[in-house]
N, CA, C and O of each residue as an XYZ file, in Angstrom:
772
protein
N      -8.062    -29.969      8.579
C      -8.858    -28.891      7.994
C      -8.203    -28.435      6.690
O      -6.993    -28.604      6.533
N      -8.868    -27.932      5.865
C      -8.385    -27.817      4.536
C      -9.196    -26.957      4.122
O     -10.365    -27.159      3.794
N      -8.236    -25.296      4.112
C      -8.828    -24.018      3.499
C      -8.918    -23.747      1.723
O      -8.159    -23.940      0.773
N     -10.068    -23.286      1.886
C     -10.079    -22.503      0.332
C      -9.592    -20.925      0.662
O     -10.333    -20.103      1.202
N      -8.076    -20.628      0.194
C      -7.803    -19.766      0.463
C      -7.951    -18.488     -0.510
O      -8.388    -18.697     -1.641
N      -7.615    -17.189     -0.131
C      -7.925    -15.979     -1.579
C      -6.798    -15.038     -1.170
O      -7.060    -14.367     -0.171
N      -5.796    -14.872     -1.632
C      -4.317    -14.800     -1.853
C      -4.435    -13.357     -2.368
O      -5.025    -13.263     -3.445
N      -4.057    -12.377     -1.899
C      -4.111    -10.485     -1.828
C      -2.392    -10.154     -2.308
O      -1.572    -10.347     -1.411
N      -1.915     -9.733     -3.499
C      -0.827     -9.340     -3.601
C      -0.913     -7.926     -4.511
O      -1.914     -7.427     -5.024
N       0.431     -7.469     -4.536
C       0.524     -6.333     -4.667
C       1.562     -6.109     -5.695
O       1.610     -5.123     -6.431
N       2.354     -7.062     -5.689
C       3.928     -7.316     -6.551
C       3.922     -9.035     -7.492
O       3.091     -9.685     -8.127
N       5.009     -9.152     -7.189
C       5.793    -10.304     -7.981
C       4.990    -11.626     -7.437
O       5.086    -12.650     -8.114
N       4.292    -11.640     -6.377
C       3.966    -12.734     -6.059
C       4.822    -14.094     -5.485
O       4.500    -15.257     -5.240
N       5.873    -13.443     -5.419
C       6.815    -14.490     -4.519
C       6.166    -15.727     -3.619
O       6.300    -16.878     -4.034
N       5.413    -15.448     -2.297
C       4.799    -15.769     -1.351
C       4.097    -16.555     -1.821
O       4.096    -17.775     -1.659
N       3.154    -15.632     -2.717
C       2.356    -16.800     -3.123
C       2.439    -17.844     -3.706
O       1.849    -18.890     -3.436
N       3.365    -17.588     -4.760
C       3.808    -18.989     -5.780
C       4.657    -19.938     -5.000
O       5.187    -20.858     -5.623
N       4.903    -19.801     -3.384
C       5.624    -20.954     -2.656
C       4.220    -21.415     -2.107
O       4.195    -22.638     -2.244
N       3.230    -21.047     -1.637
C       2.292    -21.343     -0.992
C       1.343    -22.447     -1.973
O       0.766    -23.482     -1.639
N       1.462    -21.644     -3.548
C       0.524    -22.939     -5.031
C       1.515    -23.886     -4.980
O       1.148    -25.061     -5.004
N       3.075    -23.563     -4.892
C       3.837    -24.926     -4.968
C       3.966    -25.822     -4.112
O       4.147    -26.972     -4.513
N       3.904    -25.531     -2.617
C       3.435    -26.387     -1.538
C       1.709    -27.013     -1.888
O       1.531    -28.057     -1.261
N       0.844    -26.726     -2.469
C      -0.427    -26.830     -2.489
C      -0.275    -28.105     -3.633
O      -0.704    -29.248     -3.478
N       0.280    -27.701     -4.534
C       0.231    -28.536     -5.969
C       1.609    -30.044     -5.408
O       1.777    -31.034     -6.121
N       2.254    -29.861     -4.280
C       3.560    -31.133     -4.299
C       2.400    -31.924     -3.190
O       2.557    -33.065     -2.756
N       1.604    -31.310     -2.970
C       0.410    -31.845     -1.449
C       1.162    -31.706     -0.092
O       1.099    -32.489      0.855
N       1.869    -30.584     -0.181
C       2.636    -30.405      1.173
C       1.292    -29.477      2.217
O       1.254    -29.597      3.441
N       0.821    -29.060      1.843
C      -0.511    -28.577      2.253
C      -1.646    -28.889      1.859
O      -1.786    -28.844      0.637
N      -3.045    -29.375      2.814
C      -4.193    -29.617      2.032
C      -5.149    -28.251      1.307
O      -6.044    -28.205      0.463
N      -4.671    -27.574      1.851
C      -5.337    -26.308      1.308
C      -4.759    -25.974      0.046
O      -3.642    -26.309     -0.350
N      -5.910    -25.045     -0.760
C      -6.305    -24.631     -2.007
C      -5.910    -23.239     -2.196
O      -6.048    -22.739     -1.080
N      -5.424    -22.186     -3.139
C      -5.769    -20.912     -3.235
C      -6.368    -21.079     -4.455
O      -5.866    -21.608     -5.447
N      -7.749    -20.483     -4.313
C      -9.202    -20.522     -5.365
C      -9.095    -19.174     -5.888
O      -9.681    -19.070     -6.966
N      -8.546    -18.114     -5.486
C      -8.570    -16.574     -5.989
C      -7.426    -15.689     -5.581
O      -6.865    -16.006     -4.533
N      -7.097    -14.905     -6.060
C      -6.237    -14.121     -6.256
C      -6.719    -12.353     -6.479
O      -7.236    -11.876     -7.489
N      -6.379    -11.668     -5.269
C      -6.800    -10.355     -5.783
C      -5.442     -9.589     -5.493
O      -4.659     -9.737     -4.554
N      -5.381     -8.489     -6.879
C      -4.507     -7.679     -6.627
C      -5.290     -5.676     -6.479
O      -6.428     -5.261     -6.696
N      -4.200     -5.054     -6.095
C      -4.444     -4.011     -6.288
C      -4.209     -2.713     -7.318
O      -4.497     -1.516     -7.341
N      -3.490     -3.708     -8.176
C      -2.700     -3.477     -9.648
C      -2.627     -4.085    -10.516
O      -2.842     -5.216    -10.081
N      -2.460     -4.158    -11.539
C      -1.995     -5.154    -12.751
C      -0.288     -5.987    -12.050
O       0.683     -5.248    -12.214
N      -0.134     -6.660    -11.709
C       0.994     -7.245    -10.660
C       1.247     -8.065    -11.482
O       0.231     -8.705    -11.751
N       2.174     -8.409    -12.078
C       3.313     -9.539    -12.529
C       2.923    -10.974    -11.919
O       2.806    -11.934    -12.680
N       2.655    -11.149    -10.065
C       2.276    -11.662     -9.887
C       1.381    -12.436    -10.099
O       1.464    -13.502     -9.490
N       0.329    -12.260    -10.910
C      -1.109    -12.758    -11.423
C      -0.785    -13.586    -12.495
O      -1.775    -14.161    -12.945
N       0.356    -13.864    -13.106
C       0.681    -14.448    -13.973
C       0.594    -16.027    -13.771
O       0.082    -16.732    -14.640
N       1.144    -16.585    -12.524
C       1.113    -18.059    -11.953
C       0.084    -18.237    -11.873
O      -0.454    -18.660    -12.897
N      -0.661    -18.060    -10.820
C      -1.840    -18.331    -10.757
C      -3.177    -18.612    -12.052
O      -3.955    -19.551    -12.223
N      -2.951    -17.247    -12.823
C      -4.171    -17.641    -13.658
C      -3.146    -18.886    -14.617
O      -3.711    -19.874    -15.086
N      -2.268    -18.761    -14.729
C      -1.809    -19.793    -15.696
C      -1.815    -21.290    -15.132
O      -1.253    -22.159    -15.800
N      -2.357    -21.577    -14.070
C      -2.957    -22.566    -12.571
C      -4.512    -22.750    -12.943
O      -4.985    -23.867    -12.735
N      -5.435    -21.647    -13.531
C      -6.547    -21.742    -13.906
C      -7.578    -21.187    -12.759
O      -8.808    -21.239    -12.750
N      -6.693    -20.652    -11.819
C      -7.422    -19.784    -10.597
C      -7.792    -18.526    -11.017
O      -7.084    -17.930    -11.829
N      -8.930    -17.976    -10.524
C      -9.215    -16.585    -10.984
C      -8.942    -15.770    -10.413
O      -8.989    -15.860     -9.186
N      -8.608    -14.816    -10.922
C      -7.572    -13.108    -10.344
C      -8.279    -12.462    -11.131
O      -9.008    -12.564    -12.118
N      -7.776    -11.634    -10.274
C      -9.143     -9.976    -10.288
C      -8.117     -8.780     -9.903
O      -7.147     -8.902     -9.155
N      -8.404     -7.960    -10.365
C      -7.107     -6.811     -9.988
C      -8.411     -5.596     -9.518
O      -9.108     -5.096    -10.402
N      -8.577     -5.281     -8.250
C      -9.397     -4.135     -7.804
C      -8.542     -3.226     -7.372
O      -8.228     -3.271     -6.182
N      -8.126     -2.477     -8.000
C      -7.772     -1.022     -7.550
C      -8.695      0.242     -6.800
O      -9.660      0.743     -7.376
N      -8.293      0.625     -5.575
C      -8.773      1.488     -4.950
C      -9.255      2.869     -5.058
O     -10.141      3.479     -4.458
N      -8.090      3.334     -6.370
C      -8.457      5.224     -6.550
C      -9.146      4.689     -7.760
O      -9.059      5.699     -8.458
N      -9.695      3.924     -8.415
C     -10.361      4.340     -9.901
C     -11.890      3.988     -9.092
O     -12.791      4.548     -9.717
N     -12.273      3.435     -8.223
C     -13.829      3.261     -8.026
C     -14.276      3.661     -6.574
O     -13.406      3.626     -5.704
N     -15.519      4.028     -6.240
C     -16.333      4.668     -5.271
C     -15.955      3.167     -4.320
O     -15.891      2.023     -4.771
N     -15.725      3.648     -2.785
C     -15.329      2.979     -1.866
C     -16.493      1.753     -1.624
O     -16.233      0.630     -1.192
N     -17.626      2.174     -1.951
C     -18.774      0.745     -1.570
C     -18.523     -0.226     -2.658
O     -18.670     -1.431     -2.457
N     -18.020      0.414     -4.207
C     -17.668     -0.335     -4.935
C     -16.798     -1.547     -4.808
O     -17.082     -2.681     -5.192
N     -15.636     -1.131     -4.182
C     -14.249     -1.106     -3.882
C     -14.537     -2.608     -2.915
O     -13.938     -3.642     -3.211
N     -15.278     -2.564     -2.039
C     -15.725     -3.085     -0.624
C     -16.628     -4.575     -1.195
O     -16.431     -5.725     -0.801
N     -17.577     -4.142     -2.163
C     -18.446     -4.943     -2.716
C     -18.113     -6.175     -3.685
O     -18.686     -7.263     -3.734
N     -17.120     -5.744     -4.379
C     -16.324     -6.346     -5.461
C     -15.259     -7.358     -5.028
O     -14.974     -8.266     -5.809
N     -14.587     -7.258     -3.713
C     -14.107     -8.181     -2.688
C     -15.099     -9.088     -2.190
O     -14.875    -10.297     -2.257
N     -16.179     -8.651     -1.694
C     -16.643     -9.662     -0.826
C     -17.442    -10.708     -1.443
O     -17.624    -11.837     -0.989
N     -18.023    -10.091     -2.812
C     -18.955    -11.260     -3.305
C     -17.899    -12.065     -4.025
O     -18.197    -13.193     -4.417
N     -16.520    -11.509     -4.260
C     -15.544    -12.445     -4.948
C     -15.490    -13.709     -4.057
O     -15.818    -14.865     -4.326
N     -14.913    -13.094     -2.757
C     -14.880    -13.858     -1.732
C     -15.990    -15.097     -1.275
O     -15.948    -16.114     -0.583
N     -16.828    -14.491     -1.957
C     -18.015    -15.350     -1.472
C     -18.374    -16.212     -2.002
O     -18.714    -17.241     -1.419
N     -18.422    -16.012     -3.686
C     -18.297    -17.039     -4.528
C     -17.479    -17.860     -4.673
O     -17.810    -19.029     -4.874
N     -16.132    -17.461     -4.608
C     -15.268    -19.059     -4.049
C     -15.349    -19.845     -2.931
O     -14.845    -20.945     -2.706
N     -16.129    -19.056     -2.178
C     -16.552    -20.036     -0.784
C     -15.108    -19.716      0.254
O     -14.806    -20.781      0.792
N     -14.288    -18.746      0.620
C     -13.408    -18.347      0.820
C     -13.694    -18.755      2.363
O     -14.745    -18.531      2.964
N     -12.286    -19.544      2.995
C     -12.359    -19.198      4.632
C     -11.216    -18.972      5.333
O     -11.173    -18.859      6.558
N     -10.072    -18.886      4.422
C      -8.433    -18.060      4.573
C      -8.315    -16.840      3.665
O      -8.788    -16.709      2.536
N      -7.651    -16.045      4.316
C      -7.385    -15.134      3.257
C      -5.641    -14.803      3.903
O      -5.230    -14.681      5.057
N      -4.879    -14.736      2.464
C      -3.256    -14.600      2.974
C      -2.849    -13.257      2.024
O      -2.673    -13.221      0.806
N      -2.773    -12.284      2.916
C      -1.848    -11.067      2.424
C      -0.680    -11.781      1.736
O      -0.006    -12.226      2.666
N      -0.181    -12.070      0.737
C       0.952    -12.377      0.294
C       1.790    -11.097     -0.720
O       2.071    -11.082     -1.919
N       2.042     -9.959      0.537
C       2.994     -8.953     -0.658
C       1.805     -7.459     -0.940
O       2.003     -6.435     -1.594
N       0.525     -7.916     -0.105
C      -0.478     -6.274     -0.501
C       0.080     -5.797      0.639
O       0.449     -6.418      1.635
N       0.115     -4.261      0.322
C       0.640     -3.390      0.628
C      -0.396     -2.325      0.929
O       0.007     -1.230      1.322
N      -1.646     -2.539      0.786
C      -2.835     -1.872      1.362
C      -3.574     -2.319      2.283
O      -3.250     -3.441      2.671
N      -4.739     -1.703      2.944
C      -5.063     -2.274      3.858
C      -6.203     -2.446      3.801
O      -6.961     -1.729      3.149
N      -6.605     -3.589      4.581
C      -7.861     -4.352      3.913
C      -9.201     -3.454      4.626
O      -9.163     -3.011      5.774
N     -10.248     -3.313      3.781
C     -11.527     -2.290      4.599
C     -12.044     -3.056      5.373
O     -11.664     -4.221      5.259
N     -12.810     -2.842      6.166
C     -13.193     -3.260      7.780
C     -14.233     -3.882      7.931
O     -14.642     -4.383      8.979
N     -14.988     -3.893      6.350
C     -15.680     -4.599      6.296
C     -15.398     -6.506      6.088
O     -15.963     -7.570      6.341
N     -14.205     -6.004      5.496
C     -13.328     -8.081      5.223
C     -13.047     -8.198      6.431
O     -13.519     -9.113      7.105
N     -12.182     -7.239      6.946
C     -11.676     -7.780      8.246
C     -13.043     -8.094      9.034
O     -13.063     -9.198      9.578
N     -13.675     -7.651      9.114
C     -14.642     -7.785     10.215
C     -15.251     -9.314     10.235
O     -15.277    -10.098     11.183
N     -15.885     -9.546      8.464
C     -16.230    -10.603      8.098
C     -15.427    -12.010      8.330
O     -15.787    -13.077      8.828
N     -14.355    -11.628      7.838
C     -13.029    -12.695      8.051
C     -11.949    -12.621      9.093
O     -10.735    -12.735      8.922
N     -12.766    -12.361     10.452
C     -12.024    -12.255     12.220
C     -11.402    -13.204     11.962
O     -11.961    -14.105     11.338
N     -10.253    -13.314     12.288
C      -9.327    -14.495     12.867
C      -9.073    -15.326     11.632
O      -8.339    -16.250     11.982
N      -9.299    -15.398     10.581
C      -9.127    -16.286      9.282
C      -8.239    -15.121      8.182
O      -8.166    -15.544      7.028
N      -7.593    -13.770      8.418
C      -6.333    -13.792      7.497
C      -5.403    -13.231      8.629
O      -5.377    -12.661      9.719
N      -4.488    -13.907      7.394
C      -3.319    -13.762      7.707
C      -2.264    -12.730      6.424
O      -2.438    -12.432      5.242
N      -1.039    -12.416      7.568
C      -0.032    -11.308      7.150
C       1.196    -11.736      6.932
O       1.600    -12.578      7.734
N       2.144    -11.306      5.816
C       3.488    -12.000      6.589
C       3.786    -10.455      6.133
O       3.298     -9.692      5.299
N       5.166    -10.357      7.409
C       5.573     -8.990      7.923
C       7.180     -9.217      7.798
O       7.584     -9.653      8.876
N       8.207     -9.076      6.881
C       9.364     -9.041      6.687
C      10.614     -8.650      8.204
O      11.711     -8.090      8.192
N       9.989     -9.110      9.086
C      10.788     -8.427     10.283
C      10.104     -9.489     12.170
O       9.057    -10.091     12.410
N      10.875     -9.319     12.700
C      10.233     -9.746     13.624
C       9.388     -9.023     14.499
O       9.893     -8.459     15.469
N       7.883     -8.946     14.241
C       7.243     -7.948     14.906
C       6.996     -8.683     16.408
O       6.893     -9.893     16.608
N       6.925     -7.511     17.483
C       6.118     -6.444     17.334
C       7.459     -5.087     17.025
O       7.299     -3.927     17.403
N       8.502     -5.499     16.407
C       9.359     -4.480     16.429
C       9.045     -3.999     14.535
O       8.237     -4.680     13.903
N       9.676     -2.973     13.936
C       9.486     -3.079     13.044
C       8.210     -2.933     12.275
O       8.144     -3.122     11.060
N       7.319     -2.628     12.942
C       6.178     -2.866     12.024
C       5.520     -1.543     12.144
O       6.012     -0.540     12.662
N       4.064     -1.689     11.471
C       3.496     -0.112     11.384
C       3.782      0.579     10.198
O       4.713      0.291      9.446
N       2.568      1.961      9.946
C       2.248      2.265      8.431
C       3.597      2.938      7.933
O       4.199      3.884      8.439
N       3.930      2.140      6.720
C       5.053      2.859      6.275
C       6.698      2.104      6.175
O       7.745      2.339      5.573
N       6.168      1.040      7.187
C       7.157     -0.787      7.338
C       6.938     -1.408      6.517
O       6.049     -2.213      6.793
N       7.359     -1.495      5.403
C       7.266     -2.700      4.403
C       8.414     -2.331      3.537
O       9.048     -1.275      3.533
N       8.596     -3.592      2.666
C       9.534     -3.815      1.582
C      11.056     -3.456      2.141
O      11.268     -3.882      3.277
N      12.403     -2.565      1.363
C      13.245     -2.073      1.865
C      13.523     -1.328      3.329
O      14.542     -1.208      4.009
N      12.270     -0.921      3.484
C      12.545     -0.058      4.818
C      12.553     -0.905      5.864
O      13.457     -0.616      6.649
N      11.988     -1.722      6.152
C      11.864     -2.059      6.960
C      13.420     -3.388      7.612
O      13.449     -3.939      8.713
N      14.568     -3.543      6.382
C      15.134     -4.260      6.334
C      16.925     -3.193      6.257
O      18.127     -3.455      6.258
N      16.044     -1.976      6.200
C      17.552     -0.659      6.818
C      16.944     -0.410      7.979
O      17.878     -0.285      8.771
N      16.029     -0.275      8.509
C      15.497      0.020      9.830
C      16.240     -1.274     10.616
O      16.745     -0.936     11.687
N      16.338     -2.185     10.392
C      16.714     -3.792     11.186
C      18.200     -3.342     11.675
O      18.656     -3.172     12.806
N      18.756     -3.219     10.424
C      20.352     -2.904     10.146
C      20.749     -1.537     11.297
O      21.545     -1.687     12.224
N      20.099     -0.373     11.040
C      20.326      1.078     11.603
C      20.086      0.607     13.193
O      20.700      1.116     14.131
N      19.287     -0.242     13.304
C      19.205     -0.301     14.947
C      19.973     -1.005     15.496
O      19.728     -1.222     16.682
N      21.424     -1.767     14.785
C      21.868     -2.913     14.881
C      21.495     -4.176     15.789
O      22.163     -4.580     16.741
N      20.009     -4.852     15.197
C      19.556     -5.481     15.824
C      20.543     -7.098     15.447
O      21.294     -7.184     14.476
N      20.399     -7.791     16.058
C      21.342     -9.048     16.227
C      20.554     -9.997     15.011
O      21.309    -10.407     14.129
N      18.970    -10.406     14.888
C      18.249    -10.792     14.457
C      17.470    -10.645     13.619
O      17.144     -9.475     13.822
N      16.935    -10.955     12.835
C      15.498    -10.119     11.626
C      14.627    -12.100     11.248
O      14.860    -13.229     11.681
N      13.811    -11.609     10.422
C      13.356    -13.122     10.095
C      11.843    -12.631      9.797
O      11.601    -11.457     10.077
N      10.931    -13.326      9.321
C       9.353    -12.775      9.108
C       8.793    -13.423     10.234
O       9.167    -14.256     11.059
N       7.624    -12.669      9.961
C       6.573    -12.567     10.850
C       4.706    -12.803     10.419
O       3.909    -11.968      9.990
N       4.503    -14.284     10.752
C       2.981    -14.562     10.039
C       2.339    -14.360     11.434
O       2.584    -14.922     12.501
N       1.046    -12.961     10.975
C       0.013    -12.926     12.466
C      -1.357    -12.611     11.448
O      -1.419    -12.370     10.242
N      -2.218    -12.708     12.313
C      -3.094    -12.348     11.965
C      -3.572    -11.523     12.117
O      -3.312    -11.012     13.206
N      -4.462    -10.857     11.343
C      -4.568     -9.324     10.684
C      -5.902     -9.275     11.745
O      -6.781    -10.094     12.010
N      -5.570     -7.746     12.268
C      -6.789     -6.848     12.995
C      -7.001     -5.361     12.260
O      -6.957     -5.280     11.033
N      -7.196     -4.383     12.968
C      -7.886     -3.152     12.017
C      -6.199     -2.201     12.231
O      -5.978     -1.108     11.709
N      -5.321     -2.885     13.012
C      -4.093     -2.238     12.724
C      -3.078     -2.725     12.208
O      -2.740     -3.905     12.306
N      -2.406     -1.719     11.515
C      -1.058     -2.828     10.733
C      -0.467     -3.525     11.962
O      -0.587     -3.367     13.177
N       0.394     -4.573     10.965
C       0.961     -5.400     11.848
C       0.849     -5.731     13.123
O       1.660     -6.431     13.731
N      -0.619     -5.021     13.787
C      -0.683     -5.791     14.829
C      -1.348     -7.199     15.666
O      -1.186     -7.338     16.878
N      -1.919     -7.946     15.034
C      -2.344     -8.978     15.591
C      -1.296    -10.110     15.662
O      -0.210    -10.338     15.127
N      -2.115    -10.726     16.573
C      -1.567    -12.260     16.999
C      -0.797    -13.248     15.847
O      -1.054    -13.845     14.801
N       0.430    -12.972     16.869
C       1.422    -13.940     15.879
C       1.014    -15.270     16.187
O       0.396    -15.740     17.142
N       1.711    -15.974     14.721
C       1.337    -17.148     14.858
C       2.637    -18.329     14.851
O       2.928    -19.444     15.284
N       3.268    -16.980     13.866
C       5.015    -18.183     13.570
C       5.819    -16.594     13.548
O       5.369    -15.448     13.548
N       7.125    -17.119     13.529
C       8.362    -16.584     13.220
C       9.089    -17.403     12.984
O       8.990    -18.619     13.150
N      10.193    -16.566     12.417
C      11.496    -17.746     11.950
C      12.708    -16.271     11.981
O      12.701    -15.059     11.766
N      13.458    -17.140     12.313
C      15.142    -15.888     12.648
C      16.054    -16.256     11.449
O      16.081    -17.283     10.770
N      16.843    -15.045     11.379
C      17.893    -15.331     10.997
C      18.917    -14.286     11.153
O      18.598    -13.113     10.958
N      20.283    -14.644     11.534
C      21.197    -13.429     11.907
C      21.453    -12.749     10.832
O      21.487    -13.106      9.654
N      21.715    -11.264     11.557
C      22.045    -10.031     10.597
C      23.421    -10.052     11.191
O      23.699     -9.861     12.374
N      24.448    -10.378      9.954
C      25.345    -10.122      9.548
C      26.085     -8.513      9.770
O      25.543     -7.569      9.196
N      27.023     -8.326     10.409
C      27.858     -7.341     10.094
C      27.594     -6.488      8.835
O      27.018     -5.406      8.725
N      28.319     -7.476      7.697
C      28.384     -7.049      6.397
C      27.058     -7.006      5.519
O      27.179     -6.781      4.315
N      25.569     -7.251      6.169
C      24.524     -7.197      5.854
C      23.851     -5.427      4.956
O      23.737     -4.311      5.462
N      23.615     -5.794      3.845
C      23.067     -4.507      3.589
C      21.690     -4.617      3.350
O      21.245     -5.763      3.303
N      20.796     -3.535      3.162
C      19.196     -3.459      3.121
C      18.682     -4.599      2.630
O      17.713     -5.237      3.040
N      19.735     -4.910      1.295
C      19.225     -5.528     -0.112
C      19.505     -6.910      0.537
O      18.592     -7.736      0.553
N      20.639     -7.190      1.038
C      21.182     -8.856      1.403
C      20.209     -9.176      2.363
O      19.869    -10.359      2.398
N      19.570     -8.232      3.317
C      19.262     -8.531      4.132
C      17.486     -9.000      4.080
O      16.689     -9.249      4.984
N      17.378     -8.977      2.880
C      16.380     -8.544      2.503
C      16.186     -9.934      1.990
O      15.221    -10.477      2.528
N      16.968    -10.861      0.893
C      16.878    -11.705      0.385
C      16.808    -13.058      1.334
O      15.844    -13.812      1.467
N      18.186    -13.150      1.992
C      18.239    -13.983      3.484
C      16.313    -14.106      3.942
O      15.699    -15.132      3.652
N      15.632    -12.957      4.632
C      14.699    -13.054      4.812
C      13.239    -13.582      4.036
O      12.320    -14.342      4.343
N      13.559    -12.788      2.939
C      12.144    -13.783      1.791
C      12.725    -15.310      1.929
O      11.748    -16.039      2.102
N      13.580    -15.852      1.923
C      14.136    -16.888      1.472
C      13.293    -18.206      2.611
O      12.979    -19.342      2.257
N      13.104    -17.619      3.938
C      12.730    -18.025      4.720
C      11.039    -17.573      4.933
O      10.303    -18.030      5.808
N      10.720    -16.721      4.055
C       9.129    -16.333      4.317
C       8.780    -17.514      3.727
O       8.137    -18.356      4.353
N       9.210    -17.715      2.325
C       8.712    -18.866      1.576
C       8.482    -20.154      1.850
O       7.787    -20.939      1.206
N       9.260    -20.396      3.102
C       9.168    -21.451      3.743
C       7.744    -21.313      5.078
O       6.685    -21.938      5.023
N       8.155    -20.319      6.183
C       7.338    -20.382      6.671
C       5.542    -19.629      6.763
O       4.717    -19.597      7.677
N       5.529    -19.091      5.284
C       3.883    -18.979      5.291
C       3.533    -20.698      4.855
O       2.797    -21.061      5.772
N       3.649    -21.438      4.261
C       3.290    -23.084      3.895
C       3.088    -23.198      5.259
O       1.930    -23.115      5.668
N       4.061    -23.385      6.101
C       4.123    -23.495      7.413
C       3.066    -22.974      7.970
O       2.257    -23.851      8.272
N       2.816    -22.186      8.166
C       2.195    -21.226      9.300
C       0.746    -22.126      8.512
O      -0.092    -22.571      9.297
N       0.603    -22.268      7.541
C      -0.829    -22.437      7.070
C      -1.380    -23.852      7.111
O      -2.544    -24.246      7.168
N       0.319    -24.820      7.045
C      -0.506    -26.295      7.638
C      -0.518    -26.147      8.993
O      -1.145    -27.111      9.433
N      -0.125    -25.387      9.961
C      -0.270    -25.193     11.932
C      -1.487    -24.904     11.344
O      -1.993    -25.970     10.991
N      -2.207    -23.947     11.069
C      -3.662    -23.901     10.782
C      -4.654    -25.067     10.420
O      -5.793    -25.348     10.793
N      -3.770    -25.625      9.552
C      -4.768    -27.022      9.247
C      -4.955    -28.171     10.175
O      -5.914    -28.926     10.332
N      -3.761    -28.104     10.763
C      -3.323    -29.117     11.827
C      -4.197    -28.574     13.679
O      -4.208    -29.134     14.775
N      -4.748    -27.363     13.204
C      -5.017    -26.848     14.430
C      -4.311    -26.323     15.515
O      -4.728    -26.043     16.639
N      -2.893    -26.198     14.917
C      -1.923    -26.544     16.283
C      -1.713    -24.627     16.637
O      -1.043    -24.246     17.597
């Protein structure tokens, strides 16, 4: 199976630009055809320079049907049937989710179901790991329902927290390994497995 995917970021785009570079070496048969942010994101830079189209919809400048409408016919016109949070930090309206059950996906900087929930992301969630002195940390790809971080995982990957681990180290260790396993998580999808 081989998705046309539409790639949701919020930042630098890390995630994603491992996911176009797995796509472009043919380590995956799947495509990302679009790119939406919720900001002017740094991130958007790879991609359109890829020749994919990005769209930056921000939430407080337009009326919520707007907001809702401007996603889905994006979505629609690329013929969209993955969608990968890579790095948004908002939450998707209920109308995508609803439309796109079981076809996106999240990656969650931590091993959920610990760790997660409104207000878990980026740094915090990687002094929260540390403060609880948990043994373990690593990401977390599930798929997205109408609550954060809670749906059905699909992958994880570990890695030990260090003694001498701080927010920031602990932090890097972990992307280091997201990058690897969203590609992952998305050929188990293709592969069916």
């Amino acid at each position: 199976m081989k998705y046309r995917i539409a790639a949701y970021i919020s930042g630098s785009g890390s995630n994603l630009k491992a996911i176009l570079d797995y796509s472009l070496q043919k380590k995956i048969a799947s495509e990302v055809v679009l790119v939406i942010a919720n900001k002017d994101a740094s991130g958007l830079e790879y991609p359109a320079s890829l020749g994919i189209e990005t769209a930056v919809i921000p939430r407080k400048e337009m009326p919520r049907k707007e907001f809702v409408s401007m996603q889905l016919d994006l979505l629609e016109k690329h013929n969209v049937d993955l969608i990968v949070l890579a790095g948004y930090i908002k939450k998707l309206p209920k109308e995508v989710t609803d439309k796109y059950s079981r076809r996106i996906l999240n990656i969650h900087p931590a091993l959920l179901p610990k760790f997660g929930g409104k207000g878990m992301y980026g740094i915090n969630v990687h002094k929260s790991v540390i403060d609880a002195g948990e043994k373990y940390s690593g990401p977390t790809i599930h798929f997205v329902d109408d609550i954060y971080d809670n749906g059905e995982i699909l992958l994880q990957k570990k890695v030990e927290v260090s003694v001498d681990d701080t927010p920031e180290s602990l932090q890097k260790k972990v992307l280091k390994l997201e990058h690897l396993a969203y590609p992952e998580a998305i050929r188990l999808l293709e592969e069916r497995r």
